[in-house]
C-alpha positions in Angstrom: -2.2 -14.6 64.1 -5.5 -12.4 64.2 -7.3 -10.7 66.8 -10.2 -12.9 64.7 -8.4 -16.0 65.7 -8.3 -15.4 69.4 -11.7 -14.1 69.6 -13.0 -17.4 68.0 -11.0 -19.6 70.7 -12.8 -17.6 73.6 -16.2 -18.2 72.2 -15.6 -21.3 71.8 -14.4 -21.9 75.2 -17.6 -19.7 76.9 -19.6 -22.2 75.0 -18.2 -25.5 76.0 -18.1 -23.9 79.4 -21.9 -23.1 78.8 -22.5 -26.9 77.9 -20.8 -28.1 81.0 -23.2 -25.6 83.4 -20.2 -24.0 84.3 -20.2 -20.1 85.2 -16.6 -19.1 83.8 -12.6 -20.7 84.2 -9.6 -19.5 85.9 -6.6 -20.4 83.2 -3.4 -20.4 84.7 -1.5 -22.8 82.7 0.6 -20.8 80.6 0.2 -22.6 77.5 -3.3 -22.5 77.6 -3.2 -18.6 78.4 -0.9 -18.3 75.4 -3.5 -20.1 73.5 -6.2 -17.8 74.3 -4.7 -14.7 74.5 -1.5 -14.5 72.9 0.2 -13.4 76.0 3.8 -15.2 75.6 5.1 -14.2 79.1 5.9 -16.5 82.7 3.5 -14.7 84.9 -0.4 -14.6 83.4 -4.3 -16.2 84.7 -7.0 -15.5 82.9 -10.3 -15.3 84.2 -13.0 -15.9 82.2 -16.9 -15.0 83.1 -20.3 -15.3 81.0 -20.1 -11.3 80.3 -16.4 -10.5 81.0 -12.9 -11.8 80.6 -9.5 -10.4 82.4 -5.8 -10.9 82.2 -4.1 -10.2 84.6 -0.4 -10.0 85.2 1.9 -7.6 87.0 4.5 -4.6 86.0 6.8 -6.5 84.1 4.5 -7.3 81.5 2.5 -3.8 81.1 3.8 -3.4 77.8 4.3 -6.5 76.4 0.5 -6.8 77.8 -0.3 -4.0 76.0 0.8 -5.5 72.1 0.0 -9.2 73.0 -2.7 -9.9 74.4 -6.0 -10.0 73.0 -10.3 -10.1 73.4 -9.4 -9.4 77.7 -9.4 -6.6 79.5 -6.0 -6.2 81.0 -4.8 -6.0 84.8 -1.5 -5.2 86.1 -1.3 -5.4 89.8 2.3 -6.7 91.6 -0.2 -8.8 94.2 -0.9 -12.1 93.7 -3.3 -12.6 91.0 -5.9 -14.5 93.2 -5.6 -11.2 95.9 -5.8 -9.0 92.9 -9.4 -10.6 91.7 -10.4 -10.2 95.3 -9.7 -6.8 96.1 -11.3 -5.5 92.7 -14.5 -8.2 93.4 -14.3 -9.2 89.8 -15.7 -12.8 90.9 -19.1 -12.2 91.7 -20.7 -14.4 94.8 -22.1 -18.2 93.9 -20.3 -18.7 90.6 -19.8 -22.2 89.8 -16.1 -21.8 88.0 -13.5 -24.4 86.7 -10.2 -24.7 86.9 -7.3 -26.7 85.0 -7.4 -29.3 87.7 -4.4 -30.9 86.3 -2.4 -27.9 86.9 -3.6 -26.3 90.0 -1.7 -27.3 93.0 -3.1 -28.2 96.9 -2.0 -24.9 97.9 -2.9 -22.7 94.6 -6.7 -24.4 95.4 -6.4 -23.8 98.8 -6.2 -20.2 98.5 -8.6 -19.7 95.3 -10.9 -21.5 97.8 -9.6 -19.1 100.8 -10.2 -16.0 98.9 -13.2 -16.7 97.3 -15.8 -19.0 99.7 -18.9 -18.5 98.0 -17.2 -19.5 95.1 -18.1 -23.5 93.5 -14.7 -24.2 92.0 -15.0 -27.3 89.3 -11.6 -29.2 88.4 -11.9 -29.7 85.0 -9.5 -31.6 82.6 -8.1 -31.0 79.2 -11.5 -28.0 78.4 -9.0 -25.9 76.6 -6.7 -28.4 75.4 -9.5 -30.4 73.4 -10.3 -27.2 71.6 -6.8 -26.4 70.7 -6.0 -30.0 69.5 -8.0 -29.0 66.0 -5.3 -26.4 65.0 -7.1 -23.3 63.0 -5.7 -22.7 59.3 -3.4 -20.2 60.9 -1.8 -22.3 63.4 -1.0 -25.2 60.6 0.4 -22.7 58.6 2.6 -22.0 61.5 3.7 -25.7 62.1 4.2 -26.4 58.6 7.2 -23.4 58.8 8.6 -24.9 61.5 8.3 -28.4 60.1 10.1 -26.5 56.8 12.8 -25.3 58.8 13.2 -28.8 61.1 13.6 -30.2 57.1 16.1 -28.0 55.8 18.2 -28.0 58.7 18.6 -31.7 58.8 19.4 -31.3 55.2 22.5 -28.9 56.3 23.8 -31.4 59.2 24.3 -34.1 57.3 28.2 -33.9 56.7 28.7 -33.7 60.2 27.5 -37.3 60.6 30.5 -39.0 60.1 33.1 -41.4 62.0 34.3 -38.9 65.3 32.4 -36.4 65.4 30.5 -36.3 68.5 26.7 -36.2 69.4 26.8 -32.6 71.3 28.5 -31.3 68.4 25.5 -31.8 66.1 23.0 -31.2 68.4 24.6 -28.0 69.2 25.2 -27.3 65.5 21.0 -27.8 65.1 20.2 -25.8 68.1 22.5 -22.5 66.8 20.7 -23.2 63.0 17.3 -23.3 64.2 18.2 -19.6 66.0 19.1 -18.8 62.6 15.9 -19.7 60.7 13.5 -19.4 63.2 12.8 -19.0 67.7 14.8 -21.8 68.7 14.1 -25.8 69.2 10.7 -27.1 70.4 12.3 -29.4 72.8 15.9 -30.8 73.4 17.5 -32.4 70.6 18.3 -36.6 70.3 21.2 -37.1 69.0 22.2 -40.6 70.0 24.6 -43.2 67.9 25.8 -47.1 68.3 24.2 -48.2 71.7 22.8 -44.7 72.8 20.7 -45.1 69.9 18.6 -48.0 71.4 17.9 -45.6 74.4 14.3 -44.3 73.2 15.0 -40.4 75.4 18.9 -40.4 75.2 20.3 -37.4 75.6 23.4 -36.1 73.8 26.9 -37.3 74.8 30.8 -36.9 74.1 30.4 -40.0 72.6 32.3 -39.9 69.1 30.4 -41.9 66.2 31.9 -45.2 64.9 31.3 -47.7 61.7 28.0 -49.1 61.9 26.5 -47.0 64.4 22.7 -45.8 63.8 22.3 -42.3 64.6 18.8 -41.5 65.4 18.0 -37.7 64.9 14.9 -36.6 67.0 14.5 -33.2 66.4 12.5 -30.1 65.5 12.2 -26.2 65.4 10.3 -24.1 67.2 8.7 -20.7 65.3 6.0 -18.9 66.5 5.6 -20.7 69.4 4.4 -23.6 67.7 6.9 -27.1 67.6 7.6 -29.8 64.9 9.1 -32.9 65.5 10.8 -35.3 63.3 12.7 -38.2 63.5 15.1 -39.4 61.1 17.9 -42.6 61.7 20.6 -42.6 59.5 23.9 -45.3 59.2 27.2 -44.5 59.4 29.5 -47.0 57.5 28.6 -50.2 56.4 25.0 -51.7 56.4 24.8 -55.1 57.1 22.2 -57.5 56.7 20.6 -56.5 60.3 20.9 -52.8 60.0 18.7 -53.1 56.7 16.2 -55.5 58.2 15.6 -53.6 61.6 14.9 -50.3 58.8 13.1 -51.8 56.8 10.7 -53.1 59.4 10.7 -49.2 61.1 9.7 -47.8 57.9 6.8 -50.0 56.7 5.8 -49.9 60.2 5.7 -46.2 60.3 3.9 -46.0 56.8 1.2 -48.1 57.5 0.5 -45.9 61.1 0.3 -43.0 58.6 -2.2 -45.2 56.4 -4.3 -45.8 59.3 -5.0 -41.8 59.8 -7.7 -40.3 59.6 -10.9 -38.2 60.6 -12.9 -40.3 62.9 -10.6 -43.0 63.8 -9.8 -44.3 67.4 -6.2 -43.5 68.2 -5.9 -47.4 69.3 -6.1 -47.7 65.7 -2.5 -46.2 64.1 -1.4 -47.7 67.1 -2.5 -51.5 66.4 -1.1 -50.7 62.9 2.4 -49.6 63.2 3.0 -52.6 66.3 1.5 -55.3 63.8 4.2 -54.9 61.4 6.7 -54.8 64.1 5.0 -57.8 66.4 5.1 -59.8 62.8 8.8 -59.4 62.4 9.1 -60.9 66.0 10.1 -57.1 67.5 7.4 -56.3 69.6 9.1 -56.2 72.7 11.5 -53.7 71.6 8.7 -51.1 70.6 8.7 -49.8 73.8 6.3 -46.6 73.4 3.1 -45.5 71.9 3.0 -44.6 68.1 2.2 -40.9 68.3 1.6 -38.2 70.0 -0.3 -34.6 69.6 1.5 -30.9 68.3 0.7 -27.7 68.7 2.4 -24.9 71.2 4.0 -27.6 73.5 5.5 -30.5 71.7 3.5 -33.6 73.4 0.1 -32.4 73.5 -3.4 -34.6 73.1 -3.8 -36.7 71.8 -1.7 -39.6 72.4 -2.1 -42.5 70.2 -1.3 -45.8 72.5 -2.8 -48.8 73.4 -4.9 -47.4 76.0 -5.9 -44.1 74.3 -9.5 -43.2 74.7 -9.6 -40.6 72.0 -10.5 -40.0 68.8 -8.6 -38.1 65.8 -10.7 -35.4 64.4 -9.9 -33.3 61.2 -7.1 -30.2 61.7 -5.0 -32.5 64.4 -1.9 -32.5 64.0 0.0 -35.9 65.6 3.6 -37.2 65.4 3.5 -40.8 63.7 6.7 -42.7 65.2 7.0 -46.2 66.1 11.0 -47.7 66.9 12.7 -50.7 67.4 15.3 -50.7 70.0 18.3 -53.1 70.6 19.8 -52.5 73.7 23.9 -52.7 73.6 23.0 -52.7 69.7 21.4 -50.2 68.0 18.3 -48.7 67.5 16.1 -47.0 65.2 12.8 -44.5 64.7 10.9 -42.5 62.1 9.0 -40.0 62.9 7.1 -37.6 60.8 3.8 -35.1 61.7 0.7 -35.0 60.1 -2.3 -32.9 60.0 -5.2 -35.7 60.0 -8.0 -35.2 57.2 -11.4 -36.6 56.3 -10.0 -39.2 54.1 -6.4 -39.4 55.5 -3.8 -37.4 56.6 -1.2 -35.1 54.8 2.6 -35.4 56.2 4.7 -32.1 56.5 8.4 -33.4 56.3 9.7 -33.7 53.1 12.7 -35.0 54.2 13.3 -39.0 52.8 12.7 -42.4 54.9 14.8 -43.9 53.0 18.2 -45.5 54.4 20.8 -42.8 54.5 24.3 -44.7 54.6 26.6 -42.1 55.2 30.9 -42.7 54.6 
């Protein structure tokens, strides 16, 4: 990533700022400081005014500081950030300023407000993450590697899914392989078979995997900070004439969410698509979440594509497309691929096959 890149994000945040008759921003969410900055640490705010910009973080991050961060002029002080601003008057008197007012606690406010009177502090909501949703060529250069590396690792566990072998085991066999190819996993793993399958957020067990169990696979790498996510349910054993129809329903449901992407299109609409097919197979009430979600540096970011999403996909998003079918005490299943959305569609990342895996 470029000092270029960073430079461009701060712009264009002093500019939507500009539109809004807002003065400057106090960031404090560490994402979004990460965003602007490239500072990857746990203790950063960023203050952001029409003719300045600070960091400002304390000893243990002098040198990291020092390589990361960039386009702000750096402060290291061991006081409390907010104290730090004060006794260095960087916040000139009167300033109307927003803050991430879905991050900022009571107290946090309380003492930006205690330390700074004169100041007109403005909750604001989702400023930077509306600019970060349209990922720069950089970033989906980024995501596709980890998307790459999410791929080929599913490739690689594949023996493992087999009769007695246990759901920690292979999501602590993905976890150690994603170390090895890249920074880790963007979230925790799903591994869930049989029954835990129908659970939409299981989480792995000591549960052994038996003939006829699905075995969703929710999963994906993390490199460069930035996450992909993938979905994949395979069979173990035999298929019968119910494992092939709840699949087969998941998969054309999933394509034709994919279909419905692109530039310009209300996220209700993917969403209406991939819940037709299933509401037409008599499923509906076992779709029990919205079809997709945003990517970027956290692994559910904006937007969310649901039936009561009020936004909009715009070229350069990147959204997971992943509707499911869920039996409970049966099975369940979901695909789940990302995409970056286009003018005239969208272009998925995984490579890796919808088909039905059956695996002996």
């Amino acid at each position: 990533m470029t000092d270029t890149n960073f430079i461009k994000r701060q712009i264009r945040l002093k500019s939507v700022l500009a539109e809004q008759d807002l003065d400057g921003m106090l960031v404090t969410n560490l994402t979004n400081v990460r965003y602007l900055s490239g500072f990857t640490g746990s203790a950063g705010s960023l203050l952001v005014l029409p003719d300045k910009q600070y960091f400002i973080s304390d000893g243990r991050y002098l040198e990291q500081s020092k390589h990361q961060v960039k386009g702000f002029e750096r402060i290291i002080d061991n006081d409390p950030h907010l104290k730090t601003l004060q006794k260095m008057n960087l916040i000139p008197q009167g300033l109307n300023l927003a803050f991430e007012g879905d991050f900022v606690s009571i107290n946090l406010f309380g003492d930006m407000d205690d330390f700074f009177p004169t100041v007109d502090w403005e909750p604001t909501t989702r400023i930077v993450e509306e600019i970060a949703a349209v990922k720069d060529e950089s970033e989906l250069e980024l995501i596709r590697k980890a998307v790459a590396i999410t791929d080929r690792v599913f490739e690689e566990i594949l023996p493992l899914l087999k009769i007695g072998v246990t759901e920690k085991i292979v999501a602590n066999t993905i976890r150690n392989k994603y170390y090895d190819y890249g920074d880790g996993e963007g979230f925790d793993t799903i591994i869930a078979g049989g029954p835990n399958s129908a659970l939409p957020h299981a989480t792995p067990t000591d549960r052994p995997f038996q003939s006829s169990d699905f075995v969703v696979v929710d999963t994906g790498a993390l490199f460069a900070g930035y996450c992909a996510d993938m979905t994949r349910t395979v069979l173990i054993g035999e298929a019968t004439d119910k494992h092939r129809e709840i699949y087969a329903i998941v998969k054309e449901a999933q394509q034709a969410g994919c279909a419905a992407i692109k530039a310009g299109v209300h996220c209700k609409i993917p969403d209406d698509a991939t819940r037709g097919v299933i509401t037409a197979k008599g499923y509906d009430k076992y779709f029990v979440h919205g079809t997709g979600h945003g990517l970027g540096l956290e692994v559910h970011t904006m937007p969310r594509m649901n039936q009561i999403s009020e936004d909009t996909l715009l070229e350069n998003y990147v959204v997971t497309v992943e509707p499911g079918i869920y039996l409970p005490g049966w099975n369940g299943v979901r695909i789940e691929d990302d995409v970056v959305v286009k003018k005239d569609g969208c272009e998925i990342l995984n490579k890796t096959t919808k088909d039905l895996l059956i695996l002996k």
